[in-house]
C-alpha positions as CSV (number, residue, x, y, z in Angstrom):
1,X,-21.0,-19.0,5.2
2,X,-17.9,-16.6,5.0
3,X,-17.8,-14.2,7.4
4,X,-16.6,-11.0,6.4
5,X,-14.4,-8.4,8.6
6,X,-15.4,-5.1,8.5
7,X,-13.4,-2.2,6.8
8,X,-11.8,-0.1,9.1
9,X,-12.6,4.0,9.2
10,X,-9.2,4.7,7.9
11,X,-9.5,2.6,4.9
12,X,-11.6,3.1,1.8
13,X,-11.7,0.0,-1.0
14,X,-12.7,0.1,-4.2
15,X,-12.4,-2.3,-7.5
16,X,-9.2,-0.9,-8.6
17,X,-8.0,1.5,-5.3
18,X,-7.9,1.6,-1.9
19,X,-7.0,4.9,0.0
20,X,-5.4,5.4,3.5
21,X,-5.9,7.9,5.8
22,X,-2.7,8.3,7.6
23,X,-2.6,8.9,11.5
24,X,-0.8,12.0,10.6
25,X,0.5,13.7,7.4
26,X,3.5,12.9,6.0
27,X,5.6,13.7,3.0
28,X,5.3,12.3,-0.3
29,X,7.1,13.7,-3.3
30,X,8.2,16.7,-1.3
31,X,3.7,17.7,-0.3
32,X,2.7,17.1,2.9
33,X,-0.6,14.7,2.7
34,X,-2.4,12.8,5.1
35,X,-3.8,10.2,2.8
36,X,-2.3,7.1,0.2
37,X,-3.7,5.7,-2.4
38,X,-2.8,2.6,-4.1
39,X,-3.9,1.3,-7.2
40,X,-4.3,-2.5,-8.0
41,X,-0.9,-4.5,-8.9
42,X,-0.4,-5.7,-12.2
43,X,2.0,-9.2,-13.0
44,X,4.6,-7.1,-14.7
45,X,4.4,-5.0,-10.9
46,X,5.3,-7.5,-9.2
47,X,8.3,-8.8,-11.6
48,X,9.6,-5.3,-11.6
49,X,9.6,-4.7,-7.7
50,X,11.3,-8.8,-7.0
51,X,13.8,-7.1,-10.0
52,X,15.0,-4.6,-8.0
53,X,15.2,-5.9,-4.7
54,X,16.4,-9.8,-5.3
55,X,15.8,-12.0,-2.4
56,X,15.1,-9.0,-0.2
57,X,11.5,-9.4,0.9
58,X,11.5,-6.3,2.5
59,X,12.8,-4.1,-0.3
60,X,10.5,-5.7,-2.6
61,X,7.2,-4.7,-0.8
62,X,9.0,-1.3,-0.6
63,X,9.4,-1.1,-4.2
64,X,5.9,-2.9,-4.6
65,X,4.0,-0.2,-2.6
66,X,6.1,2.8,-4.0
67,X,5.0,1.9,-7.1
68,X,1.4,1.8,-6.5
69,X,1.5,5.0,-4.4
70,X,3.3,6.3,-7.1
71,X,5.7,7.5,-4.5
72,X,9.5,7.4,-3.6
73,X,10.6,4.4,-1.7
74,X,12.5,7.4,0.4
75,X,9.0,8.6,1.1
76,X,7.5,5.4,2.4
77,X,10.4,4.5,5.0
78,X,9.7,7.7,6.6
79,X,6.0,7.0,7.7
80,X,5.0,5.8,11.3
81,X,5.5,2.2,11.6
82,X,1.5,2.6,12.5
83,X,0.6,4.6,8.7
84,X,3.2,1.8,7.2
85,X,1.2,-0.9,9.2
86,X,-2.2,0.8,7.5
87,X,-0.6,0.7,3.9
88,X,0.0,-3.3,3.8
89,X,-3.4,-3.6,5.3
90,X,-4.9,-1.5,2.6
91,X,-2.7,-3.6,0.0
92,X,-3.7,-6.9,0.9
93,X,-7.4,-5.9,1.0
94,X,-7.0,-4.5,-2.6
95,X,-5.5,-8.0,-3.8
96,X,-7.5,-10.4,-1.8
97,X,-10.5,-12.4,-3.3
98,X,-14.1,-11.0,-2.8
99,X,-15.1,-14.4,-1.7
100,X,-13.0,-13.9,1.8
């Protein structure tokens, strides 16, 4: 039997989403807002963010998560390391199998 880890508070998962509340606001697309949302990757997500970054694995989650926020990479590099931390969290949850 699997066992499963529990969601944290800040973190809200559904089928297609997951949202995170930010430890503080931030600016996104020139509003201040203290939550992200990402929407669930697609294959031709993925080939488009490795496009644009090349063997930078860095730039490529960059590009990855901007796209699902639907945000400027810009935008993302000026969270807290902490509300960046929360956002790959959030995005692994969202790709993971529901078996783990």
């Amino acid at each position: 039997m699997a066992i499963k880890k529990s969601i944290p508070a800040w973190l809200n998962v559904s089928a297609d989403r997951v949202t995170i509340t930010l430890s503080k606001p931030s600016e996104m697309n020139g509003v201040q807002v203290d939550a992200l949302s990402l929407r669930s990757p697609t294959v031709r997500d993925i080939r488009a963010a490795q496009q644009g970054a090349g063997e930078d694995d860095e730039q490529r989650e960059l590009n990855l998560f901007a796209s699902l926020a639907e945000v400027g990479v810009k935008d993302l590099e000026g969270l807290a390391l902490k509300d960046y931390s929360r956002l790959q969290t959030g995005y692994f949850r969202l790709v993971q199998d529901d078996d783990v």
